[in-house]
C-alpha positions, -999 to +999 in steps of 0.1 A: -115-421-251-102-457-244-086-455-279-066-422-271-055-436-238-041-474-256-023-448-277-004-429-248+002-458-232+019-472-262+038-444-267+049-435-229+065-473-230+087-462-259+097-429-240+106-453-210+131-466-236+139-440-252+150-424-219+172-453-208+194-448-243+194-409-238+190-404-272+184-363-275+171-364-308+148-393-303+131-382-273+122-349-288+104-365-315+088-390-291+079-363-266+065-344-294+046-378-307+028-388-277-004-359-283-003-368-321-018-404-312-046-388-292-052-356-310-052-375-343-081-401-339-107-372-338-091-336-358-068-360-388-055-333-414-074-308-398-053-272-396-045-280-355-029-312-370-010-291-394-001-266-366+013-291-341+031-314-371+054-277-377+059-273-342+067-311-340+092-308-367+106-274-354+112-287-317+132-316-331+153-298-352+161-274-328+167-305-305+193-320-329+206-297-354+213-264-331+247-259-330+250-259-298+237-273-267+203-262-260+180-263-225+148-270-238+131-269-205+131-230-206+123-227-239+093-246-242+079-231-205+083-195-224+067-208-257+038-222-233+041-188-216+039-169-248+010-190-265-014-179-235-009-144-237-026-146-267-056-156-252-077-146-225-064-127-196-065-160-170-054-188-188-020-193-167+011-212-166+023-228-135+060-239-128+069-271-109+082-250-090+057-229-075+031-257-081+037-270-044+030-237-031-004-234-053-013-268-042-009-263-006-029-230-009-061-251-025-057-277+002-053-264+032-027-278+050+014-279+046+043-303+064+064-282+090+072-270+118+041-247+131+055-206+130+045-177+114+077-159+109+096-129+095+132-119+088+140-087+106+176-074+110+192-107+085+173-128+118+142-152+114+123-140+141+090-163+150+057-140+153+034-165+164+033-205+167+002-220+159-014-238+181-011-276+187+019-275+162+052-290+170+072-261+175+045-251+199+048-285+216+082-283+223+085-251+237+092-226+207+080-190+219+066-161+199+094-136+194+126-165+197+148-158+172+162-189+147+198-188+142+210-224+132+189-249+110+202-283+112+235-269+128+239-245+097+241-204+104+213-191+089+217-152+099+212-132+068+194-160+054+164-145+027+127-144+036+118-163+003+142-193+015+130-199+047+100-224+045+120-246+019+141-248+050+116-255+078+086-277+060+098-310+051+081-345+053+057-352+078+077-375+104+107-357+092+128-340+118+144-308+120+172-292+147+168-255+152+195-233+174+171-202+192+183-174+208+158-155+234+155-128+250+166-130+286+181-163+280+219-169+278+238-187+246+217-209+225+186-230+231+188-267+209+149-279+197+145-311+177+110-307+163+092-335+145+074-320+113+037-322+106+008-311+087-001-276+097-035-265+084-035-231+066-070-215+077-095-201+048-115-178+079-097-150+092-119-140+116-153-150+133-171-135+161-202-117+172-202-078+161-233-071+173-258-086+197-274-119+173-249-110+142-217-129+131-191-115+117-170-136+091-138-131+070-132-158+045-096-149+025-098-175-006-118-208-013-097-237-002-109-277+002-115-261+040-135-235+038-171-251+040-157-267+069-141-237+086-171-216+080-195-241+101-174-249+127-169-206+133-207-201+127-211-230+155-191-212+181-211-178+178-240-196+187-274-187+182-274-158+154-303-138+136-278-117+111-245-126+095-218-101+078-201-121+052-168-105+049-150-113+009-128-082+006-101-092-008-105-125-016-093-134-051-117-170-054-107-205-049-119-233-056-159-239-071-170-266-051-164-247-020-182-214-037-214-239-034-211-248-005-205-217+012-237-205-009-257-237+004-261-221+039-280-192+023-301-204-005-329-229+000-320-263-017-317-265-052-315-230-056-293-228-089-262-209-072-241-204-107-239-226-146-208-225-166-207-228-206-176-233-229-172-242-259-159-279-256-177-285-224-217-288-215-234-265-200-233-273-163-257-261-138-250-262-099-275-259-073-276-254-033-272-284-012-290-293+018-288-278+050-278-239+051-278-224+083-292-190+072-317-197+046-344-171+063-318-151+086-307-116+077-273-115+056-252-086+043-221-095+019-192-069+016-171-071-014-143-046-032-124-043-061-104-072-052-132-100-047-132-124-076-141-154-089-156-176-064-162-148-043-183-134-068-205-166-074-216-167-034-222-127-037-243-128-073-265-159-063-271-135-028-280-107-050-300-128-076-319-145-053-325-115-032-308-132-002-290-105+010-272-071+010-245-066-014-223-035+004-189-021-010-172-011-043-179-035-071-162-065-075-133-080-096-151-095-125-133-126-130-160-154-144-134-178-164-138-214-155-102-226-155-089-264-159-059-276-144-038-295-166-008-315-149+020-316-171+049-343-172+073-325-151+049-312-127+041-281-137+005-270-150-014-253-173-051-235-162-068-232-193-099-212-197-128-237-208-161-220-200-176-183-187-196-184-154-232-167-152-249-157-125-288-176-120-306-148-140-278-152-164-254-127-158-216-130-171-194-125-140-167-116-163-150-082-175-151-077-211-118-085-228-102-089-258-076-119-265-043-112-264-047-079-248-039-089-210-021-056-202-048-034-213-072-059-193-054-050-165-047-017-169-083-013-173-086-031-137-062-003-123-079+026-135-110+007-119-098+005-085-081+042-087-114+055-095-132+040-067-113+058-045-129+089-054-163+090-046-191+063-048-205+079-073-227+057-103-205+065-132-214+041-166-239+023-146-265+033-171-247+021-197-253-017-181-274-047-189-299-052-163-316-080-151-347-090-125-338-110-097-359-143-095-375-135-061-384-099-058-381-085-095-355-056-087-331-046-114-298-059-107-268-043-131-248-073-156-218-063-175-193-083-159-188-084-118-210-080-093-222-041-088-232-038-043-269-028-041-250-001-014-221+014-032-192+033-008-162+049-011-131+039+007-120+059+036-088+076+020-085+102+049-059+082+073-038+063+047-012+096+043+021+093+022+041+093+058+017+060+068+025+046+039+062+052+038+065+041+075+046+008+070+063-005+035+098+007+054+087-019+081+087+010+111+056-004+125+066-041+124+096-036+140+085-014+162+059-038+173+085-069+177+105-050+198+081-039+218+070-074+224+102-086+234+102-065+262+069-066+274+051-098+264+053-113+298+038-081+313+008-084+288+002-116+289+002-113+330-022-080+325-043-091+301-052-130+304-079-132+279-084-109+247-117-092+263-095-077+287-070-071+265-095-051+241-117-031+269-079-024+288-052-021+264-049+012+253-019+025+229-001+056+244+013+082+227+046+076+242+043+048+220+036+067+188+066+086+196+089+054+196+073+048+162+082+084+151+117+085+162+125+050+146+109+061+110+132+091+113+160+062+122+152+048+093+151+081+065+115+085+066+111+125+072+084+130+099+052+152+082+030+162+112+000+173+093+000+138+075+009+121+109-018+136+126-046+125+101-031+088+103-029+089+138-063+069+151-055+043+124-015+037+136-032+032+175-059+012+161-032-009+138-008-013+165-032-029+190-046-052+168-010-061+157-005-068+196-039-086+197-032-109+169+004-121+184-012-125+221-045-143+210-056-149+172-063-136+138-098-128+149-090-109+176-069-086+149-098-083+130-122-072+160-097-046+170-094-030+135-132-034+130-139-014+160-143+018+141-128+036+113-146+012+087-175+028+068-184-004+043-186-027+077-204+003+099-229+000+070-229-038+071-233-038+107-261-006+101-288-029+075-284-060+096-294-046+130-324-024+115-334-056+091-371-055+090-370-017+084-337-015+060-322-045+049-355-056+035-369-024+023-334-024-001-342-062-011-380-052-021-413-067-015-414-104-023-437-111-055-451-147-053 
């Protein structure tokens, strides 16, 4: 290894060089030198060698003989592009670009200003500020629209071009022009950018007397973290619903971590195998605060990768309840490789297995990522038909290492209670009228003119949820501005969608007056069959929960 790295040294002190003179032709072959040194020492005139000395000699030719000018930047992020579609369905490409964003995402936390936002009528209109944030601190309100950044119009500004304009350095300073309602002319704020925090729980409180309730959205260096200091406000619990719907994975050490607080320690929570890497096996740490208590997981079509670890080392170690639609089945082990301009590469190294040895992922076949996902699709149309048990039989199984019950392999993570989604409220007319933004504009506008009235009403969000009630003189308003907006009213699909537009619009209200927990306690208050199941096994434990978990062999 010390050999390969004298070698790029050597080499990156001739590119220095190299890019001083701006010789074209020369730095493509030097570029295109620097892995021969490494990749030489251990594979010499093997057929990679071969492989990489014609694309060496291709890159430079194209580099200095094309007639004319050439951007190789593009060209070499589609040849990168190209090369991994001809493998498995998850090796990735990452620009520069959109690296930032990616990065942010895995660690937590971004440099702004401290608003959730949205652009409605060419306006940035500020849904929420976060708490403690600068924007907060200097008196930015929820529903204040941004007209001017640093003294430049930005009405009809685009969505996607916003938070390049608003995050910046920490320290760094911002001037934003505000326009409010009930306020004459425009209202100056210099705000003082700073790490904001970008929370991994969405929700946390208790749904039933003893039992949490927890939504975790992806697996970031915070989650571990955020999950303690949420299970630490509940106080005292006897059950917990674990809530991973929807939540595409993150990162692994945060999968075992999260995992820790159910399994006793050294529990073996998942092992990966590759090819060019060791098998690895990864066990549960010390100090789980519901090793004995009751736990139910909920999981869908759309919970992968690190999701699926926490929920197969539940189900393998007969830990808890698995409830929903099965999962994902995303069980690649990706690699981030950091690439010279900033950009990456996440190449597949190793498969994970569950601790009785299932593979978490989907079959595949290289080069075949459409079907893959096609395949995916079909997947997640069919499971919105019944929860039937359809190719089940045609599955490995395995015995869980506790109990002995047959738990089904074949890529994802099968629930021990399998449900169907409710389909009956989501109509064609609620669907029209949401992806039109009706609702959300609706719901803005309604805010502007009666946030100080709720907020005077309802000072805390108990009163809020056991007072608040949306009218139908509301519905109406929602009605006549779909029909505003082209969307034909359909009263026999609006009825059926009815209960779920009051129940959405009050936890819309919710989550702009108090928090993203109190959104989810509003739309978990009925309506939802997987959690009323969830909620179900947990409170009848003794008598359900372990009856579907089977009598402990020692």
């Amino acid at each position: 290894m010390h050999r390969y790295l004298f070698f790029y040294r050597e080499v990156m002190k001739i590119f220095e060089i190299v890019v001083r003179c701006r010789s074209k032709i020369l730095l493509a072959l030097l570029v295109a030198v620097v892995p021969f040194f490494a990749f030489a020492q251990s594979r010499a005139n093997s057929e990679e060698m071969r492989q990489l000395s014609k694309f060496n000699k291709f890159y430079s030719y194209l580099a200095g003989l094309y007639v004319d000018d050439v951007d190789m930047q593009p060209l070499v992020e589609k040849a990168i592009e190209s090369m991994l579609t001809e493998l498995d369905p998850h090796s990735s490409y990452i620009s520069a670009k959109d690296m930032q964003r990616v990065q942010e995402q895995l660690d937590g936390e971004f440099s702004g200003i401290g608003v959730e936002f949205n652009v409605l009528r060419d306006t940035i209109l500020v849904v929420n500020t976060i708490a403690g944030a600068p924007a907060e601190s200097v008196g930015v309100r929820p529903n204040d629209r941004i007209v001017t950044i640093d003294n430049e119009n930005v009405v009809g500004i685009k969505r996607t071009d916003v938070p390049s304009r608003l995050r910046g350095k920490t320290g760094s300073k911002v001037r934003v022009g505000i326009v409010r309602h009930g306020t004459e002319g425009v209202l100056e704020f210099e705000i003082t950018r700073n790490k904001i925090p970008i929370n991994t729980v969405d929700a946390a409180y208790e749904i039933a007397k003893g039992v949490g309730y927890v939504k975790i959205n992806r697996f970031g260096r915070t989650t571990v973290e955020e999950f303690q200091q949420a299970v630490s406000s509940l106080g005292r619990l006897h059950g917990l619903i674990l809530d991973l719907r929807g939540n595409g994975g993150g990162l692994l050490d945060q999968a075992i971590g999260l995992a820790s607080h159910f399994l006793p320690e050294g529990a073996e929570v998942v092992s990966t195998e590759g090819r060019a890497v060791p098998q690895q096996v990864y066990r549960a740490r010390k100090g789980g605060y519901f090793v004995n208590d009751a736990v139910v997981a909920l999981i869908d079509e759309t919970s992968a990768s690190a999701s699926e670890i926490v929920v197969g080392a539940l189900q393998d170690w007969d830990r808890g309840v698995v409830v929903g639609r099965p999962s994902f089945g995303k069980g690649l082990v990706q690699r981030q490789v950091m690439l010279n301009d900033g950009s990456a590469v996440r190449l597949t190294v190793a498969r994970y297995h569950t601790p009785t040895g299932r593979v978490i992922q989907r079959p595949y076949e290289n080069g075949k990522r459409d079907d893959y996902y096609k395949a995916q699709r079909a997947r997640l149309i069919a499971s919105g038909r019944a929860a039937d048990t359809v190719g089940l039989a045609e599955l490995p199984t395995y015995k869980t290492l506790r109990n002995g019950r047959t738990v089904r392999g074949g890529g994802g993570i099968t629930p021990d209670v399998t449900i169907a989604p409710d389909t009956l409220e989501i109509t064609p007319y609620l669907i029209k009228i949401t992806g039109r933004g009706v609702v959300a504009e609706y719901l803005y506008e309604y805010l502007d003119a009666h946030r100080d009235i709720l907020v005077g009403q309802y000072p805390t969000f108990e009163k809020f949820r056991d007072g608040f009630v949306t009218t139908d003189a509301m519905l109406d308003e929602v009605v006549s501005k779909a029909s505003a907006k082209g969307v034909e009213m359909n009263a026999e699909e609006f009825e059926r969608s009815k209960s779920f537009v009051k129940r959405q619009l009050k936890a819309l209200l919710a989550r702009n007056l108090f928090s993203d927990s109190a959104y989810y306690e509003i739309l978990n208050s009925e309506g939802d069959s997987v959690l009323n199941e969830g909620v179900r096994i947990v409170t009848d434990w003794a008598r359900t929960g372990k009856k579907i978990l089977g009598d402990r062999k020692e």
